[in-house]
C-alpha positions as CSV (number, residue, x, y, z in Angstrom):
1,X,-64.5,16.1,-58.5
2,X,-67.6,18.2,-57.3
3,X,-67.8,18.2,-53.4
4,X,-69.6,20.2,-51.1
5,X,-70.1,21.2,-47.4
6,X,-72.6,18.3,-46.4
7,X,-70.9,15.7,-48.9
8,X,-67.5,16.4,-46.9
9,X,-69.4,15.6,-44.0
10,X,-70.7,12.6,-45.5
11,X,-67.3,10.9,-46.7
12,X,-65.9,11.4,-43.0
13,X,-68.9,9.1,-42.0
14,X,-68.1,6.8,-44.9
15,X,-64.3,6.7,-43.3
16,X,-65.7,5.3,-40.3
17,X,-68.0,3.2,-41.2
18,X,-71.1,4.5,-40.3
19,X,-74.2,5.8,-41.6
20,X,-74.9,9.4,-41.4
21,X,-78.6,11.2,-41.5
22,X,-79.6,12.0,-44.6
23,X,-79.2,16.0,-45.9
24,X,-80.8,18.6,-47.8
25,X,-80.1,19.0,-51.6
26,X,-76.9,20.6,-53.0
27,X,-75.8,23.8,-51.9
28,X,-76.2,25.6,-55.5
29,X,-80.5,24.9,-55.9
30,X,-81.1,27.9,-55.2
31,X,-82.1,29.8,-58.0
32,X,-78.3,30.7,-59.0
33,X,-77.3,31.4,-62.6
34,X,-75.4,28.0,-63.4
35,X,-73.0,27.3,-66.8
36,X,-72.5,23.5,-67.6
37,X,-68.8,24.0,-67.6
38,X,-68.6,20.9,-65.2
39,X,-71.7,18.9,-66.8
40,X,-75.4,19.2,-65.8
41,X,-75.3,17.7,-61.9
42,X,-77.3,21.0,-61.2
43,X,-80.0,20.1,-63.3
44,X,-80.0,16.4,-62.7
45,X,-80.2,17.3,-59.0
46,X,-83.1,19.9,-59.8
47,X,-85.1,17.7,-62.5
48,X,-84.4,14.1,-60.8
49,X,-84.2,14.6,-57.5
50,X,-81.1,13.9,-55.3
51,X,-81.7,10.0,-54.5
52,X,-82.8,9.5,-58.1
53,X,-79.5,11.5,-59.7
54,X,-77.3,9.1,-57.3
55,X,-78.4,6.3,-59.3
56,X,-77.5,7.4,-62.7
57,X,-74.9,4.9,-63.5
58,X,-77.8,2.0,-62.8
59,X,-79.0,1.9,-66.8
60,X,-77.3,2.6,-70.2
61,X,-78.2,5.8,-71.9
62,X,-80.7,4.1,-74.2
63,X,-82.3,3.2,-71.3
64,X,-81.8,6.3,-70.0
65,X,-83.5,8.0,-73.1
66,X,-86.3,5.2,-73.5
67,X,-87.4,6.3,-69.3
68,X,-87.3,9.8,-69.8
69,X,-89.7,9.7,-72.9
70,X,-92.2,7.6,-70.3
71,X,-91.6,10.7,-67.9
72,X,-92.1,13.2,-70.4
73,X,-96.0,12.0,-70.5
74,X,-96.2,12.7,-67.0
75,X,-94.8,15.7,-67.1
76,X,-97.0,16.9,-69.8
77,X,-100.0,17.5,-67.5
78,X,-102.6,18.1,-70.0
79,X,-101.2,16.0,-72.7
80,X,-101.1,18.4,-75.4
81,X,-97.8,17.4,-76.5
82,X,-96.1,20.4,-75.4
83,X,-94.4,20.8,-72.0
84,X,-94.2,24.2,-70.7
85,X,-92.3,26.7,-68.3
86,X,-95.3,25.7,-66.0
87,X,-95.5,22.1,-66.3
88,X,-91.7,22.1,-66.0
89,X,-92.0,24.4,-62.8
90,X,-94.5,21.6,-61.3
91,X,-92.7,18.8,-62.1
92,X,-89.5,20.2,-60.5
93,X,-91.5,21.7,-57.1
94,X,-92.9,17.8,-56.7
95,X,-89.9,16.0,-57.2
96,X,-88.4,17.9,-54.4
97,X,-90.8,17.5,-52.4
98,X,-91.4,14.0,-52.4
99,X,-87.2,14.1,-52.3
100,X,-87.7,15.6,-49.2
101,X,-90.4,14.0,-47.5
102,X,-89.1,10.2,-48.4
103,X,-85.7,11.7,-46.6
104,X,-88.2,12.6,-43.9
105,X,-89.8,9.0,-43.5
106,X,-86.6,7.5,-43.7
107,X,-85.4,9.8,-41.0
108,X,-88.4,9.0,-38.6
109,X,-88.7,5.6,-38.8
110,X,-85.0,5.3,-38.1
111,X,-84.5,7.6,-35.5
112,X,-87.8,7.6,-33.3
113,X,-86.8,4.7,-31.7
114,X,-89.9,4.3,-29.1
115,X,-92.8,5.3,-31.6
116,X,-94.1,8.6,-29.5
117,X,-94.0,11.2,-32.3
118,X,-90.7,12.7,-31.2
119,X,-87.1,12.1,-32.1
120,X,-84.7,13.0,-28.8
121,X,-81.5,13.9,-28.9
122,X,-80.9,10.9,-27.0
123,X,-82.4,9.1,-29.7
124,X,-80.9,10.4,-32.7
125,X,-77.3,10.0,-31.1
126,X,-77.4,6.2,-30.0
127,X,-78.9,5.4,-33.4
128,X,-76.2,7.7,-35.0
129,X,-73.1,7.1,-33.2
130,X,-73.5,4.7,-30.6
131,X,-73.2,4.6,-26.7
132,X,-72.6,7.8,-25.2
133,X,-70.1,5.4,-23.2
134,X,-68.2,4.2,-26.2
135,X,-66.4,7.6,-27.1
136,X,-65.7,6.5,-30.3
137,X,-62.7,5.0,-28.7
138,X,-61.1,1.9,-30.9
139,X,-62.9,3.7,-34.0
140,X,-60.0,4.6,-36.7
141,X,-61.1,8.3,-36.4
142,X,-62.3,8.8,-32.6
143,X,-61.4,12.6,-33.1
144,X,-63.1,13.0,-36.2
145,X,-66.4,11.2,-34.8
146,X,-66.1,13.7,-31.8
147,X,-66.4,16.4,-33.7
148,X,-69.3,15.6,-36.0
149,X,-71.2,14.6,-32.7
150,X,-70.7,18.3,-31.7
151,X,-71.8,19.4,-35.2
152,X,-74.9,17.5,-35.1
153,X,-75.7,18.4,-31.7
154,X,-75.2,22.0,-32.6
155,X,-77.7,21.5,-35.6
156,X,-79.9,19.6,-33.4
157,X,-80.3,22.5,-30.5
158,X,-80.9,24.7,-33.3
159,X,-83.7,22.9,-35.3
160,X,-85.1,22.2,-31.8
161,X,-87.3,25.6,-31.9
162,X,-88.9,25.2,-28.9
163,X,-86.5,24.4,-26.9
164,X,-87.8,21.0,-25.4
165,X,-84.6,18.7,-26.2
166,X,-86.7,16.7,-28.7
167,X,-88.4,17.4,-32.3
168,X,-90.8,17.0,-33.6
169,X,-91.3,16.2,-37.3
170,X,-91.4,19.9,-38.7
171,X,-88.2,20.4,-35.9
172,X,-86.4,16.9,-37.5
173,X,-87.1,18.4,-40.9
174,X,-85.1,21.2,-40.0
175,X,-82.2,19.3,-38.8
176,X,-82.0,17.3,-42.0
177,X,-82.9,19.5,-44.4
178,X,-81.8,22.9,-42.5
179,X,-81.5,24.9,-45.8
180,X,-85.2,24.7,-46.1
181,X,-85.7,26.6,-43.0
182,X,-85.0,30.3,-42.5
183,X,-84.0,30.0,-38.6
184,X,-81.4,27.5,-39.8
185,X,-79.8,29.9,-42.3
186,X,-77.2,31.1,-40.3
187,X,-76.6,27.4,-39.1
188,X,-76.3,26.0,-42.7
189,X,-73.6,29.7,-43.2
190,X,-71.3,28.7,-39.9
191,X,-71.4,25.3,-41.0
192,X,-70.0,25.8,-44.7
193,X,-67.4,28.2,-43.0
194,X,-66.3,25.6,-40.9
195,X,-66.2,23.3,-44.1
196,X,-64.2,25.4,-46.4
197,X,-61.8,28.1,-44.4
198,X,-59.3,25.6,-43.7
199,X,-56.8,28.2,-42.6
200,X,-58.9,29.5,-40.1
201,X,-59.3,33.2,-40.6
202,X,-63.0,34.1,-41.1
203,X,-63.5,34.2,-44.5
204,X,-62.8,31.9,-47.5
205,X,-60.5,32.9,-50.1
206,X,-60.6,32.0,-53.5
207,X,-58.3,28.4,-53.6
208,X,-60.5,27.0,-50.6
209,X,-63.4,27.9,-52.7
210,X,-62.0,26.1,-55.7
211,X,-60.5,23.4,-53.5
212,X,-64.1,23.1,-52.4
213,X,-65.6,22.5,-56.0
214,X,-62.4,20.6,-57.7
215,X,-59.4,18.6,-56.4
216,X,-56.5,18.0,-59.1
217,X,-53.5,16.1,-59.8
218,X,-50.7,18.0,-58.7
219,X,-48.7,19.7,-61.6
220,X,-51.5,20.0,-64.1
221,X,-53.5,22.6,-64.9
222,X,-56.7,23.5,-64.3
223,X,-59.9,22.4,-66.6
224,X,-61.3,25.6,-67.8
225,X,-64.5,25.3,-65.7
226,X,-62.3,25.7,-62.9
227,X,-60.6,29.2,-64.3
228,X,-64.1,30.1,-65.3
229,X,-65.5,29.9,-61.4
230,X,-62.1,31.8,-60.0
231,X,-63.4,34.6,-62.9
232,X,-66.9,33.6,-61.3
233,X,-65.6,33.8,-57.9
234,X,-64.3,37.5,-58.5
235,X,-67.3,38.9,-60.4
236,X,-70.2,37.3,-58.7
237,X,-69.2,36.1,-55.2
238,X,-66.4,38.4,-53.6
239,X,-69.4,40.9,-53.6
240,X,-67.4,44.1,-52.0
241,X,-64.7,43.1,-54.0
242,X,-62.0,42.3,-51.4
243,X,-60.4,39.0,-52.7
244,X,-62.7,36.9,-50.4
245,X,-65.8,36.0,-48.8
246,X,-67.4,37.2,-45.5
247,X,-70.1,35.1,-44.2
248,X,-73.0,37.4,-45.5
249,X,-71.1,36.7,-48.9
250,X,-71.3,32.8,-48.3
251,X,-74.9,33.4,-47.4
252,X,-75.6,35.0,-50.5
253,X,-73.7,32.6,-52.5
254,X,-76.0,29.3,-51.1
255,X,-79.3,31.2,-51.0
256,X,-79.5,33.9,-54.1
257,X,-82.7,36.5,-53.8
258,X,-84.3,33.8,-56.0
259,X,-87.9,32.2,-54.2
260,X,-88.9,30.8,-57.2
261,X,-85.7,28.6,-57.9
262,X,-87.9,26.1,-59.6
263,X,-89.5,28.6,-62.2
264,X,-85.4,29.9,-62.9
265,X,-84.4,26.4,-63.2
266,X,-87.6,25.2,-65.2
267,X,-86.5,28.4,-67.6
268,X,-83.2,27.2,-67.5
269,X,-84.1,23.7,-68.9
270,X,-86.7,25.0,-71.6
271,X,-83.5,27.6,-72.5
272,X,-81.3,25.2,-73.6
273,X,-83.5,22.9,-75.4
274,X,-85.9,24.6,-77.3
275,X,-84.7,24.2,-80.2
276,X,-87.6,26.3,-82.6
277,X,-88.0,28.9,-79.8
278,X,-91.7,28.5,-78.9
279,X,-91.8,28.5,-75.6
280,X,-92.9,24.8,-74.8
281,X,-91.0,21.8,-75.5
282,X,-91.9,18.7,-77.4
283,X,-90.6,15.2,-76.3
284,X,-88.3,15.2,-79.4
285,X,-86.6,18.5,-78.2
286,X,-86.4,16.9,-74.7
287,X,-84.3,13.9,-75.5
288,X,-82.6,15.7,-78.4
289,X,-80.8,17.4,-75.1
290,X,-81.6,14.1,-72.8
291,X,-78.4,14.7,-71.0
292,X,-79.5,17.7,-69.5
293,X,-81.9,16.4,-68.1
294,X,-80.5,13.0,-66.8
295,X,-77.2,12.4,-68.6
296,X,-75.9,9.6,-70.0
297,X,-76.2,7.6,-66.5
298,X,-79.4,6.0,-65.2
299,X,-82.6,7.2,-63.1
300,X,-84.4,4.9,-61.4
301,X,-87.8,5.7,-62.1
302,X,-89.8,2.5,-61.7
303,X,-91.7,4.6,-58.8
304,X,-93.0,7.1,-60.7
305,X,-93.9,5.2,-63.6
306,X,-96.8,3.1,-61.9
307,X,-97.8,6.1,-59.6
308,X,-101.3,7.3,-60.3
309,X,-101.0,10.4,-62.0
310,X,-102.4,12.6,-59.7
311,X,-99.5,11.7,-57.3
312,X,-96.7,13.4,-59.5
């Protein structure tokens, strides 16, 4: 079972009962050489979108197929038949974005509870969590609430750049999405310690890092994805080579010295399914590797499919 930092936070929400803000994308879209030993969730997070890969298991894979040939034609922006590294790069950069900015909207009209343009602290945690009054008393997890109040207070104060106790919408894009934002870096770093050194002693070593990706039935061995990232996890994250990671290590791990993630990931795609090595891909070659691109679960791509054009 993949996890992550942010989707540990959201389970403890689900435990409760409540409904937590929405987050940024998955820790790993950041440019990062990627194998498919665990399946393609990287690139179904990178080429769908996170709210569109969630909802996968919606439509059969003929379906599946039949919606990513309609995409294909709108990815294919001058409709030569061919998509390329480019038009792959684009299509990528927009999904995100519009990823984001629907999180955004979402956000806002949620949390902005008097309509004046900023989101208050005050705001964000009555809508959140309740009555300051109420500490979470009677909940079935009162501690655990506790705690994710600090955590979001802490993210808060620190998306808040100004200073002023409320954000803005730049400001509440920080706070939900903080790994888009280079203030929040160390933020999104402290916060993915806190998530995966579960003995407490500054760094993570390598069976929290595995416990962090994959959690297994007791007495059985490993898949061989999971050996590959402990071989992965000495080669390519334990950068000084002392059997764990600092924080500057975990920082490097989430963000690689890769700005143009999209363009790696757009190569990445075009890599794996170009079958007579041209350089562009054709719609067969597409959904001759369709589950690469959105596996044998369902988008839901209705949306895109009647937008103008000029909107994706």
């Amino acid at each position: 079972m993949l996890r992550g930092g942010w989707l540990c936070l959201a389970a403890l929400w689900l435990v409760g009962g409540s409904h937590p803000p929405e987050r940024g994308l998955p820790r790993d879209l950041g440019g990062a050489h990627h194998d498919h030993a665990d399946g393609f969730a990287y690139d179904h997070e990178a080429f769908l979108g996170p709210e569109e890969a969630r909802t996968f298991d919606q439509l059969s894979p003929s379906e599946s197929q039949r919606r990513l040939g309609l995409l294909v034609g709108l990815i294919d922006g001058d409709g030569d038949g061919a998509v390329t590294t480019e038009e792959l790069r684009g299509w990528i950069e927009r999904t995100q974005r519009r990823a984001r900015e629907e999180s955004l909207r979402r956000g806002w009209q949620r949390y902005d509870r008097d309509s004046d343009g900023i989101v208050t602290w005050d705001e964000y945690r009555r809508e959140a969590y309740g009555h300051p009054e109420d500490d979470f008393e009677g909940t079935q997890h009162p501690e655990t609430y506790r705690q994710l109040l600090a955590r979001d207070e802490r993210r808060f104060r620190a998306a808040d750049k100004d200073g002023d106790g409320g954000a803005n919408r730049t400001e509440f894009a920080a706070f939900l999405h903080p790994e888009d934002f280079e203030h929040m870096r160390p933020l999104v770093v402290t916060e993915t310690m806190e998530d995966m050194d579960k003995d407490g002693d500054g760094f993570v070593q390598v069976d929290e890092y595995i416990a962090e990706l994959y959690t297994g039935t007791p007495g059985t061995p490993e898949p061989q994805w999971v050996q590959e990232e402990r071989v992965q996890f000495v080669q390519a994250r334990d950068r000084d080579g002392d059997g764990r990671l600092d924080p500057s290590e975990v920082g490097h791990w989430l963000r690689p010295p890769s700005p143009d993630w999209a363009g790696v990931e757009a190569a990445h795609l075009l890599h794996h399914s170009d079958v007579d090595k041209d350089g562009q891909l054709t719609k067969a070659e597409i959904l001759g590797n369709w589950q690469m691109f959105v596996g044998s679960q369902a988008t839901n791509y209705g949306q895109d499919l009647e937008r103008p054009h000029d909107e994706l």
